[in-house]
C-alpha positions as YAML, in Angstrom:
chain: A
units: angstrom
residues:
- id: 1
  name: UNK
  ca: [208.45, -75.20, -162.91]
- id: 2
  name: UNK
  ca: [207.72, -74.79, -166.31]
- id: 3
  name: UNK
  ca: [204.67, -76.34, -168.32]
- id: 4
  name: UNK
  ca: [204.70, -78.11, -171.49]
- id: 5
  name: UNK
  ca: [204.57, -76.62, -174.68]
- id: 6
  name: UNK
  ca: [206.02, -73.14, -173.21]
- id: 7
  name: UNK
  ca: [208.19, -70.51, -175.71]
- id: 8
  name: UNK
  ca: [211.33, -69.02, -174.01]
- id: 9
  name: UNK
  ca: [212.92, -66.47, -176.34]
- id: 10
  name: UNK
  ca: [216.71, -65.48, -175.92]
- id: 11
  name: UNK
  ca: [217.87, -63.32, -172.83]
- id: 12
  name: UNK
  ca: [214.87, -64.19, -170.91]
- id: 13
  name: UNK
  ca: [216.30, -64.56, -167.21]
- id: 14
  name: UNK
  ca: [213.81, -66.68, -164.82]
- id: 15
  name: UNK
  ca: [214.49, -66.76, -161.11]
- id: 16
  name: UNK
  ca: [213.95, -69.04, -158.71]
- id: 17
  name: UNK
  ca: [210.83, -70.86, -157.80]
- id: 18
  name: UNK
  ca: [209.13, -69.31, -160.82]
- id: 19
  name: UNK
  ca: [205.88, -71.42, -162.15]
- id: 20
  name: UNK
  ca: [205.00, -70.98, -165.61]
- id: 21
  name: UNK
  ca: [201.59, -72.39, -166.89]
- id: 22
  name: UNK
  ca: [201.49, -74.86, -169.63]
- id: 23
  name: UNK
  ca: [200.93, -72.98, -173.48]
- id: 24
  name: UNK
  ca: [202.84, -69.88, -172.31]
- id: 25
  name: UNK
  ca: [204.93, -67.23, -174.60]
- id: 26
  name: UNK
  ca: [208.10, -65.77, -172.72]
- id: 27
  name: UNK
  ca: [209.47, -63.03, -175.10]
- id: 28
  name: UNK
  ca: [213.31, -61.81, -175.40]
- id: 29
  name: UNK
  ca: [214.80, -59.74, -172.31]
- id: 30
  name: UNK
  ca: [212.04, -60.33, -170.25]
- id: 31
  name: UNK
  ca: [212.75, -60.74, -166.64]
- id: 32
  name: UNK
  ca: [210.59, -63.02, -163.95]
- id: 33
  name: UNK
  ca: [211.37, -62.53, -160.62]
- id: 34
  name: UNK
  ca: [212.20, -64.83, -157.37]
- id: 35
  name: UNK
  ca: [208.91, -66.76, -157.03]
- id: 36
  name: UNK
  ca: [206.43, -65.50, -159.90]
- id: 37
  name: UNK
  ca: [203.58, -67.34, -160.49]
- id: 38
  name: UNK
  ca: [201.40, -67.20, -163.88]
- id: 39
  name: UNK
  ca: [198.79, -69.60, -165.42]
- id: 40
  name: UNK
  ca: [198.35, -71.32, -168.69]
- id: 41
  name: UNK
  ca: [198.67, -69.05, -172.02]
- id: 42
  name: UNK
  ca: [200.27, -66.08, -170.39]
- id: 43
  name: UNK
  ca: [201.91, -64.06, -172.75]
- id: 44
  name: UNK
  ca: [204.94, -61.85, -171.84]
- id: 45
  name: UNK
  ca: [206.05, -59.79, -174.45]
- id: 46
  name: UNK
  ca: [209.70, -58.70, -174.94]
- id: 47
  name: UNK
  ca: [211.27, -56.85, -172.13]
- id: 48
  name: UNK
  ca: [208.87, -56.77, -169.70]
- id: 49
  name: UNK
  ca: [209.79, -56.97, -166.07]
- id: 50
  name: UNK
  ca: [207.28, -59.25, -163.29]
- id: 51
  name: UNK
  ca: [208.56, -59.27, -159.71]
- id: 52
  name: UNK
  ca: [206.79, -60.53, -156.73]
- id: 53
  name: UNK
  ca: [203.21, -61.60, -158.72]
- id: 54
  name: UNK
  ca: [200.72, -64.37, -159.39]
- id: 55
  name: UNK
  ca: [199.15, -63.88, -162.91]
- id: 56
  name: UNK
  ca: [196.15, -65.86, -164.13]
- id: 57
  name: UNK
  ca: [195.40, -67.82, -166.85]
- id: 58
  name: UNK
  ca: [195.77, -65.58, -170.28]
- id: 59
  name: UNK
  ca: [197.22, -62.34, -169.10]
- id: 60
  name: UNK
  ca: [199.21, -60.69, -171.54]
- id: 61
  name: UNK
  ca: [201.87, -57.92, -171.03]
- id: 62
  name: UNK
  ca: [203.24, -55.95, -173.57]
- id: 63
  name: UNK
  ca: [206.39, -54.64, -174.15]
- id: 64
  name: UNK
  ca: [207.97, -52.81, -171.50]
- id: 65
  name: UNK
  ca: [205.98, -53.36, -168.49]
- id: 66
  name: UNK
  ca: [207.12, -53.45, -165.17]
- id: 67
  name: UNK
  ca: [204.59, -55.28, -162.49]
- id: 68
  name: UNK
  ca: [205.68, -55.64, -158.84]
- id: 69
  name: UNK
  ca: [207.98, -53.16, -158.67]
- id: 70
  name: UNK
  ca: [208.24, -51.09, -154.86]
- id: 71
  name: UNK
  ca: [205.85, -48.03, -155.06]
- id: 72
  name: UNK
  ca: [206.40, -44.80, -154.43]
- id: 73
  name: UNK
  ca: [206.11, -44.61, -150.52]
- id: 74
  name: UNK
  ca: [207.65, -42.81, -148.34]
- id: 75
  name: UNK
  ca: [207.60, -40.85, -144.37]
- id: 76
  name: UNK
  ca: [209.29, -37.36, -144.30]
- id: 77
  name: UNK
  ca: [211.94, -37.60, -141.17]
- id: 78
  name: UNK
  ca: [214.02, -34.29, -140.19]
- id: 79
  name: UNK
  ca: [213.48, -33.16, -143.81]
- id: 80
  name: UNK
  ca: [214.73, -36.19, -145.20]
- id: 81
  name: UNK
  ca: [212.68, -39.02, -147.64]
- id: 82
  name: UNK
  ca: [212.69, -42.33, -145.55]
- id: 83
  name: UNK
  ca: [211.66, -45.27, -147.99]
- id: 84
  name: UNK
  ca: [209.22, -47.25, -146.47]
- id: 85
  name: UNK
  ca: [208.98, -51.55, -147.07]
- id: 86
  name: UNK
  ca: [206.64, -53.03, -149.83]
- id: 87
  name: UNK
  ca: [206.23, -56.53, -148.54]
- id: 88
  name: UNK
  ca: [202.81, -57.38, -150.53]
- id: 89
  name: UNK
  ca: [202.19, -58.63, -154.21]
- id: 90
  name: UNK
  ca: [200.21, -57.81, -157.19]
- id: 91
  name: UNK
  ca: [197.32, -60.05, -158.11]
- id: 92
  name: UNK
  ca: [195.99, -60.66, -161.53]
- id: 93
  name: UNK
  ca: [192.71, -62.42, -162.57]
- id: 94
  name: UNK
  ca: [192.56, -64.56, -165.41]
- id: 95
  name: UNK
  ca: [192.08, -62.58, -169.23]
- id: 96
  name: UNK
  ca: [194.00, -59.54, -168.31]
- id: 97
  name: UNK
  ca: [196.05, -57.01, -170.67]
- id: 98
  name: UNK
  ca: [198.76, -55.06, -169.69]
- id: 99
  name: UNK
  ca: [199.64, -52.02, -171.90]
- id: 100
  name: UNK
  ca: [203.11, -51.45, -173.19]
- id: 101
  name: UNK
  ca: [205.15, -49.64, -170.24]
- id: 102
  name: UNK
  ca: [202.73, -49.66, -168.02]
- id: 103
  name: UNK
  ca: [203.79, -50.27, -164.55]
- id: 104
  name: UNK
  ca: [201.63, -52.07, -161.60]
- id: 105
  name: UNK
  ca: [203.61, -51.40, -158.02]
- id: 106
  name: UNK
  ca: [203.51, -54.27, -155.54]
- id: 107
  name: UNK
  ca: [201.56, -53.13, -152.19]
- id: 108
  name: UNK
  ca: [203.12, -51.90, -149.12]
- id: 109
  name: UNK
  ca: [201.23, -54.84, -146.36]
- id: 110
  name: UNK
  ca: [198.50, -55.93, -148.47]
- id: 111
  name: UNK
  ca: [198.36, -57.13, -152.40]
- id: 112
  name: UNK
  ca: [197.87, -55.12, -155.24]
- id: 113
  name: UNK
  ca: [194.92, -56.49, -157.13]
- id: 114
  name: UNK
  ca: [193.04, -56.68, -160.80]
- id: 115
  name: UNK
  ca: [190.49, -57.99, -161.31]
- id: 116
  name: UNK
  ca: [189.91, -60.84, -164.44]
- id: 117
  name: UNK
  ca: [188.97, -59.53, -167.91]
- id: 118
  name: UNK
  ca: [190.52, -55.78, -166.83]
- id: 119
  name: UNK
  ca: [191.95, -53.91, -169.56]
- id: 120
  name: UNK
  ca: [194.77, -52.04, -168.79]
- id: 121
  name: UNK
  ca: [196.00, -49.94, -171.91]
- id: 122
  name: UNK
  ca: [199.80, -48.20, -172.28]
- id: 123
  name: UNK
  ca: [201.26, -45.89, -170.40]
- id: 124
  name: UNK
  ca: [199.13, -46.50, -167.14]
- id: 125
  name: UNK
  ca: [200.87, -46.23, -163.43]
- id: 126
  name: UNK
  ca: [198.33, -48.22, -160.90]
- id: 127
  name: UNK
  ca: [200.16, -47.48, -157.25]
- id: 128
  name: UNK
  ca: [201.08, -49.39, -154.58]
- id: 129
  name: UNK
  ca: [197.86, -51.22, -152.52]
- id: 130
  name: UNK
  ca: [195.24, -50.26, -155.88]
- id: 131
  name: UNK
  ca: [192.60, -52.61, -155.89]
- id: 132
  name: UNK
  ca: [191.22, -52.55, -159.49]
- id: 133
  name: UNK
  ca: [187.36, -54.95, -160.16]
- id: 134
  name: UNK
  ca: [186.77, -57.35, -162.78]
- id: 135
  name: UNK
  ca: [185.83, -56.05, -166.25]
- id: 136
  name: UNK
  ca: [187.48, -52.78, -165.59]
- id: 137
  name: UNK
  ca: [188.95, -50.47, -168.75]
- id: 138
  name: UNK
  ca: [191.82, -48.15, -167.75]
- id: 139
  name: UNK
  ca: [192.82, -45.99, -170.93]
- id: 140
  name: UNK
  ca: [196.07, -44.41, -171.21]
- id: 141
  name: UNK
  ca: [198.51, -42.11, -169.08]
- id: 142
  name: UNK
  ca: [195.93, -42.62, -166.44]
- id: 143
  name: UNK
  ca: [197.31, -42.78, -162.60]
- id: 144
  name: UNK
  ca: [195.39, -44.40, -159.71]
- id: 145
  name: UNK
  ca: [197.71, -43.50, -156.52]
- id: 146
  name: UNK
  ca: [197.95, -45.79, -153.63]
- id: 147
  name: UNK
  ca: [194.86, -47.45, -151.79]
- id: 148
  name: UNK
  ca: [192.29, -46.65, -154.51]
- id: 149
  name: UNK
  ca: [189.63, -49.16, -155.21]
- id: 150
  name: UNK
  ca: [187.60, -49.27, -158.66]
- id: 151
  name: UNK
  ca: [184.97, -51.16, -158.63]
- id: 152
  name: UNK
  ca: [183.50, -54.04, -161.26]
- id: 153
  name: UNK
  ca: [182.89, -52.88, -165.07]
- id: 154
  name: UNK
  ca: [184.40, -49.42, -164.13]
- id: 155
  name: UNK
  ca: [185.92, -47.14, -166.94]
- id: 156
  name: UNK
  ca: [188.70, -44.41, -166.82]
- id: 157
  name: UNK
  ca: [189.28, -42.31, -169.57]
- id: 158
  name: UNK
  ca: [192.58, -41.28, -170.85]
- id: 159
  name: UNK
  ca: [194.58, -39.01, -168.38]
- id: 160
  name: UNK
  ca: [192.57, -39.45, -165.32]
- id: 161
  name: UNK
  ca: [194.06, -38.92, -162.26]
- id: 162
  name: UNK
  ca: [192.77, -40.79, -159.02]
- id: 163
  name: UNK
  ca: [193.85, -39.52, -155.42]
- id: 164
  name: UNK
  ca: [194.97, -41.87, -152.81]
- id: 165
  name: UNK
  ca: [192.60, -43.79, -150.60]
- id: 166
  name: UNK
  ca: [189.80, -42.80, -153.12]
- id: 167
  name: UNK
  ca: [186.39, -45.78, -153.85]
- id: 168
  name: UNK
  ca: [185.32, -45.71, -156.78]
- id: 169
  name: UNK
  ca: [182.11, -47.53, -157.07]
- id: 170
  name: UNK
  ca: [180.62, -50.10, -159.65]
- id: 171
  name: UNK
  ca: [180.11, -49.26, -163.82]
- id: 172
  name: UNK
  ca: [181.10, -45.66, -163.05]
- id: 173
  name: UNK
  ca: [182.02, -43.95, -165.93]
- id: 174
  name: UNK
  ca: [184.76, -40.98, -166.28]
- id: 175
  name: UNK
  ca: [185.41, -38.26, -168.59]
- id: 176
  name: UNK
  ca: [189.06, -38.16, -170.43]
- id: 177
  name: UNK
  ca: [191.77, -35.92, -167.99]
- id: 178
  name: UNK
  ca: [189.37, -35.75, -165.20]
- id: 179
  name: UNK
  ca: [190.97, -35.65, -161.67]
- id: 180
  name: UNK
  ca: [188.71, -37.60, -158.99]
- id: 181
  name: UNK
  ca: [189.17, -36.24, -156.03]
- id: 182
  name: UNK
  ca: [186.22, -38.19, -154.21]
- id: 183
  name: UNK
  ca: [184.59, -40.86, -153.56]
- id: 184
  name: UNK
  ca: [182.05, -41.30, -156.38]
- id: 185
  name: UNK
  ca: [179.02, -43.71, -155.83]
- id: 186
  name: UNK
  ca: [178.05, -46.99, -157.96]
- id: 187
  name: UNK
  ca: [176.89, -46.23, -161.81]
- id: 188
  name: UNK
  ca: [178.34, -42.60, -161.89]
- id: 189
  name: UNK
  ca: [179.40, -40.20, -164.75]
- id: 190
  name: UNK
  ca: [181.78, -38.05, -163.99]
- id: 191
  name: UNK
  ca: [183.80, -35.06, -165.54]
- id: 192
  name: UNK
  ca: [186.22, -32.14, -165.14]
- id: 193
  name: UNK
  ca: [188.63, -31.33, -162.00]
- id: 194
  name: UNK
  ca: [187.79, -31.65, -159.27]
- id: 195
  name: UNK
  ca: [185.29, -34.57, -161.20]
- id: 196
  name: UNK
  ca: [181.37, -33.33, -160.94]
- id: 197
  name: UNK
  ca: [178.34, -35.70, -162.38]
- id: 198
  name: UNK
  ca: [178.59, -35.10, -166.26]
- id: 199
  name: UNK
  ca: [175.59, -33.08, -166.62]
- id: 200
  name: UNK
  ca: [177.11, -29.95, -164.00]
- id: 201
  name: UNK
  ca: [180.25, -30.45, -165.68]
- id: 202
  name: UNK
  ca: [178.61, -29.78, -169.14]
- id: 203
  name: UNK
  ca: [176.84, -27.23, -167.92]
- id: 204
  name: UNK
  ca: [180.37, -25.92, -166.37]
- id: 205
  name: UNK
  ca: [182.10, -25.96, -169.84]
- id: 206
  name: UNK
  ca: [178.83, -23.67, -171.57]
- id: 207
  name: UNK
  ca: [178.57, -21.62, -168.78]
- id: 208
  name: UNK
  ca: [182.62, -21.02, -169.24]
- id: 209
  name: UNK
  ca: [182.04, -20.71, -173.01]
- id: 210
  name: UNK
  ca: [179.76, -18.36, -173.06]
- id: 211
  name: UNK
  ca: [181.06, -16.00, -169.99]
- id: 212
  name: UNK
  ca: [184.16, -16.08, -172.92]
- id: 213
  name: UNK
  ca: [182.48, -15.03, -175.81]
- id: 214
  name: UNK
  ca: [180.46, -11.99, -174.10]
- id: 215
  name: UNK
  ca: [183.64, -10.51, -172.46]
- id: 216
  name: UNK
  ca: [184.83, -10.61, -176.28]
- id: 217
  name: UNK
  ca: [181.81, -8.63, -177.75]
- id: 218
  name: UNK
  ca: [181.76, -5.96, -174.82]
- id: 219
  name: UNK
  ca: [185.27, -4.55, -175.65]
- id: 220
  name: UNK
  ca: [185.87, -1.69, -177.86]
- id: 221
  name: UNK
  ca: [187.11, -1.96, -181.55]
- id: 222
  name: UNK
  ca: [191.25, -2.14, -180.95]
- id: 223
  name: UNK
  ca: [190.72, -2.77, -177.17]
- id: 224
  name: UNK
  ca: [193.94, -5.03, -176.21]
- id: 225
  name: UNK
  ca: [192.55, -8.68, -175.35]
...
């Protein structure tokens, strides 16, 4: 089902049962999946792969993105990998932005969700089951594995890494390349690895600093550092 007024580009491939919303922009080489569902004035830019998803009203992807994909889930047997089944969907609210290659995996029993008005930015992997709030910023190369949930108006800084099965409460606020290891409580500021409230981990880096620069002045003129 396609709505009026919607751009196809060239070597766009649509499967079947596919709704697109009325006003919509489907770039070149971009690839919608069996049954994908998106609302009016999504924008899809070129390349980007959707599979098993309902988008909202004015989500943009860019370039590159793949959304739905299986995660990364597996049970060890006799030594051996054993893929496991992804049989949910990602879910995203209305006003969201994808970053270019970005990828968004599909959940293993339940959906994968984000919230409207998120910001995702390039180079993000959000795992399998990730339940993401509204108003959320997620700057880029972070990773959220599987089962995390961020809560409403959240921010991630670039390179943040989130463990598994990890809450994340409401407005919390995290440092660049911190790894979060915890679960870390509504209105938050976090730093460092494992992620400590941003006062200790301040405290942390001068205490560091300055344990440095007095081991310097104690050795001897020529003294090999």
């Amino acid at each position: 089902q396609i709505g009026e007024n919607v751009t196809i580009l060239p070597g766009a491939v649509i499967g079947a049962n596919v709704v697109i919303g009325e006003g919509s922009y489907i770039g070149a080489n971009v690839t919608l999946g069996r049954g994908v569902t998106m609302g009016r004035n999504a924008v899809i830019q070129a390349g980007a792969v959707i599979a098993y998803s309902v988008l909202g009203d004015s989500v943009q992807v860019s370039p590159g993105a793949a959304i739905g994909q299986a995660g990364f889930g597996f049970m060890m047997d006799k030594g051996e990998p054993v893929d496991l089944p992804h049989l949910g969907r990602v879910i995203i609210g209305d006003n969201v932005r994808v970053g270019a290659n970005s990828t968004i995996d599909r959940g293993s029993l339940g959906d994968t969700l984000i919230g409207s008005g998120s910001r995702i930015d390039n180079l993000v992997q959000i795992a399998h089951g990730v339940e993401i709030g509204i108003g959320c910023i997620v700057v880029a190369q972070v990773g959220i594995a599987g089962s995390s949930l961020i809560g409403d108006f959240s921010a991630l800084g670039g390179q943040v890494g989130v463990a598994d099965h990890v809450t994340i409460g409401k407005g919390v606020r995290i440092v660049a390349q911190s790894g979060i290891m915890r679960d870390i409580e509504d209105g938050g500021t976090v730093g460092g690895t494992p992620a400590v409230p941003i006062m200790e981990w301040r405290k942390q880096c001068v205490l560091l600093s300055q344990m440095v620069r007095s081991r310097n002045t104690k050795r001897k003129p020529g003294e090999s550092k």
